[in-house]
Residue, then its C-alpha position, 0 to 999 in steps of 0.5 A: x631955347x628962347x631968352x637971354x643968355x648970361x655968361x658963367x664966370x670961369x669958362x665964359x659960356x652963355x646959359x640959357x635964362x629958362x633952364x637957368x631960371x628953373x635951375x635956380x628955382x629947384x635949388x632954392x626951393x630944395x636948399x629951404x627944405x634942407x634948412x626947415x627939416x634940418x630946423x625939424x629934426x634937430x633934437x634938443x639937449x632932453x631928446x639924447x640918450x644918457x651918456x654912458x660912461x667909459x670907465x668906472x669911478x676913480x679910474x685915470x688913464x695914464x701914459x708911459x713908456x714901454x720897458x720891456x715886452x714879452x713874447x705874443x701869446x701862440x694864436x688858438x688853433x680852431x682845429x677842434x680835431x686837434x689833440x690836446x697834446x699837439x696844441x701849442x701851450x702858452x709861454x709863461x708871462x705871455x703878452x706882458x708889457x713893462x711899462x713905466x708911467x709919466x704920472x699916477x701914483x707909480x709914476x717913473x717907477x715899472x709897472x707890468x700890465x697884460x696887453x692883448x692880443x692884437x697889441x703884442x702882435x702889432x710889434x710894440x717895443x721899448x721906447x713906444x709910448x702906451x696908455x695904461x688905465x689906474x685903478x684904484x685900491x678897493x680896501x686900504x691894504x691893497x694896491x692900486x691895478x694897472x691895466x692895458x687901454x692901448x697904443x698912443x698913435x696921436x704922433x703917427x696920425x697927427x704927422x700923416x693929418x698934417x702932410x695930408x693937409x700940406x699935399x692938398x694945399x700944394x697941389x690943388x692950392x686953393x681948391x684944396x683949401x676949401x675942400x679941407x674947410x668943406x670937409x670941415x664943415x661936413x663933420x660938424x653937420x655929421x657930429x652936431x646935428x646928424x648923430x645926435x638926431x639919430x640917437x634921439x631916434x628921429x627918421x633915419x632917411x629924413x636925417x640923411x636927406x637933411x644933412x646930406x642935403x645941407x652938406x652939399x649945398x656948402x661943399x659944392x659952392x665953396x669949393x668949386x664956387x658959386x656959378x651954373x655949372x657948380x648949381x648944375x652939379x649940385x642938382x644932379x648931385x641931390x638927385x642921385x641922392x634922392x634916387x639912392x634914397x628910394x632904392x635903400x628903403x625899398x632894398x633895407x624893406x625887400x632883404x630885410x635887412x636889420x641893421x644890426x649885423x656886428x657886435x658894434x650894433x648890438x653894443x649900440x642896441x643895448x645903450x639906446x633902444x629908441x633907435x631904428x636900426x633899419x634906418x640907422x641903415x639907410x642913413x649910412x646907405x645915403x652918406x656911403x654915396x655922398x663922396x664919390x655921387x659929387x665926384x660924378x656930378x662935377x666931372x659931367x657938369x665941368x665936361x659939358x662946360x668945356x665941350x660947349x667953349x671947345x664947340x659952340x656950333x655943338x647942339x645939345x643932343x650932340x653935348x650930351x652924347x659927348x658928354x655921356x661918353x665921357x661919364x661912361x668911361x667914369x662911371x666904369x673907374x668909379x665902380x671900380x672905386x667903390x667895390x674896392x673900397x668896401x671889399x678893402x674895409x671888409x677884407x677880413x670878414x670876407x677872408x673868414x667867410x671863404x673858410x665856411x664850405x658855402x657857396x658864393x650866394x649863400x655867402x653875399x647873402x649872409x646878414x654879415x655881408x648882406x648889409x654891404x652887398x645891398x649898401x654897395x649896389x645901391x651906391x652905384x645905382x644911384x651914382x650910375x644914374x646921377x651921371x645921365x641925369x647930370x649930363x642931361x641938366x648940364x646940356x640944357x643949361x649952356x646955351x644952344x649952339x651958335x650960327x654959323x655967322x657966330x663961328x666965323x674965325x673974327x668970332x669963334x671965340x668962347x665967349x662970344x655973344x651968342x643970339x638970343x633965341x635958337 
């Protein structure tokens, strides 16, 4: 590759000015594109839907400590075959939590409220601290209802968050740091301008393209810093994107698929009806792959960066052919990672469609599992083929190899100053 080479800073390897040039290029031209259609979709205060609102007037949430609790309610039995005789009767006073409340008009005094199911059966104690809605009195005669809202989980989560934050900074040190301000910057991207977008009814695919767009350019230079092989990473990175971007619309197009296959979708249905759901849909395909299509890209641009200072005499076929054994060993543990992980978060949907006498095909194929099914594939598609493309731009980028003067032992050295044109 004709022209001069420049060194990147952590490894001290030459890059070629060419590919380097037309790296650079792509990227700029790609982060102005981000910015304007960021700027273009950002909705304005007039564009949201109206706020709906999560409790009637005069209602007050209150915290309070559990007295006492009752036996869990016996869980129906689906068995429509049973007898009424041989189906368990519920207890008396079933799923009744005594709780006295820190503030309220019945603060520290008992007051009894029915918790549901779930919350009986979660194994709450005396002690626990709850929340607990007030409902005012309807006429000057009555008095005041209580109700059950849930468990306080804020000390749980908060002492699990913190130790999260301590164990990152400790073994990935600043590394890790930045990571967690990328991560922040993310969900502001995510809640300032993503979701807001989507509920004024904007482009699904050209909002996740945006703020995906957006969050990578930040993510990946902040935390692995501003050099070539992070630029090389971060274009394989926006390919990917683009690749699991095309393979969504076709597959939400082809299956199709709605993007409403759960009561949450059909709640959000009914509060807002200005919303593509199919591209609500493909928002959620291109995010999904986000966090594991960095991973990649990163591993493959780092790998070409060490095997080029491990061997300088290496051609670029020979880069990318080592290179490539390296992402296919990843790409299998990452496919792994992220089957699993779906098939962890809808362990339960599963479980409740084994019990149907269907057969595997027509299960995957169910609209409950067809969302997941098609969001997973596409995922990996984007992520099999982000690795290749990656691995490609990586090895063109590095300079050629060295002659065999340069790899004489006075200068086999990494960083040594390779000729100007190969």
């Amino acid at each position: 590759m004709g022209g001069s080479h420049r060194s990147d800073h952590e490894l001290n390897i030459e890059t070629a000015r060419l590919p380097r040039r037309i790296l650079l290029g792509f990227l700029a031209v790609m982060a102005a594109v981000s910015l304007v259609a960021t700027f273009w979709l950002w909705p304005s205060a007039d564009d949201q839907p109206q706020h709906q609102e999560y409790a009637a007037d005069g209602v007050t949430f209150l915290s309070g400590e559990v007295v006492s609790v009752a036996e869990p309610c016996p869980v129906i039995s689906a068995d429509v075959n049973a007898a009424p005789a041989e189906r368990e009767e519920f207890p008396e006073h079933c799923n009744e939590v005594v709780v006295r409340p820190e503030s309220g008009s019945a603060k520290g005094q008992e007051v009894t409220v029915l918790a549901t199911p779930e919350a009986s059966r979660a194994g709450v104690e005396p002690g626990d601290t709850v929340r607990i809605a007030e409902i005012p009195p309807a006429t000057a005669d009555t008095e005041a209802v209580f109700a059950w809202v849930g468990i306080e989980r804020n000390l749980p989560l908060g002492l699990l968050a913190i130790g999260f934050v301590i164990v990152v900074a400790v073994v990935a040190r600043i590394r890790g740091i930045l990571a967690l301000v990328g991560l922040g910057f993310a969900a502001l991207v995510v809640g300032k301008f993503m979701l807001p977008a989507l509920l004024a009814g904007e482009n699904g695919t050209g909002v996740a393209l945006a703020g995906s767009s957006l969050i990578m350019f930040v993510v990946l230079y902040l935390t692995h810093g501003a050099s070539i092989r992070t630029s090389t990473a971060l274009a394989g990175t926006l390919v990917g994107i683009a690749i699991t971007a095309v393979l969504g619309y076709w597959v939400v197009d082809a299956a199709r698929l709605s993007g409403i296959s759960d009561e949450d979708g059909e709640r959000l249905s009914t509060f807002v009806s200005d919303i593509s759901f199919q591209g609500l849909l493909m928002s959620a395909v291109i995010i999904a792959g986000l966090g594991v299509l960095n991973d990649v890209t990163i591993t493959q641009s780092s790998a070409i960066w060490e095997l080029r200072a491990a061997g300088p005499e290496l051609t670029r076929r020979q880069l990318f052919t080592s290179g490539m054994r390296i992402g296919r060993d990843h790409i299998a543990s990452t496919i792994y990672t992220i089957v699993f992980a779906y098939a962890g978060t809808g362990l339960m949907v599963l479980m409740l469609l084994s019990l149907y006498e269907r057969s595997l095909l027509d299960t995957l194929t169910d609209a409950a599992m067809a969302e997941e099914v098609a969001r997973t594939l596409v995922t990996a598609i984007g992520l099999v083929l982000a690795v290749p493309v990656t691995t490609a731009i990586a090895a063109a980028t590095v300079a050629g190899p060295a002659t065999p003067s340069a790899t004489t032992p006075a200068s086999s050295d990494a960083t040594s100053t390779l000729p100007e044109s190969q």
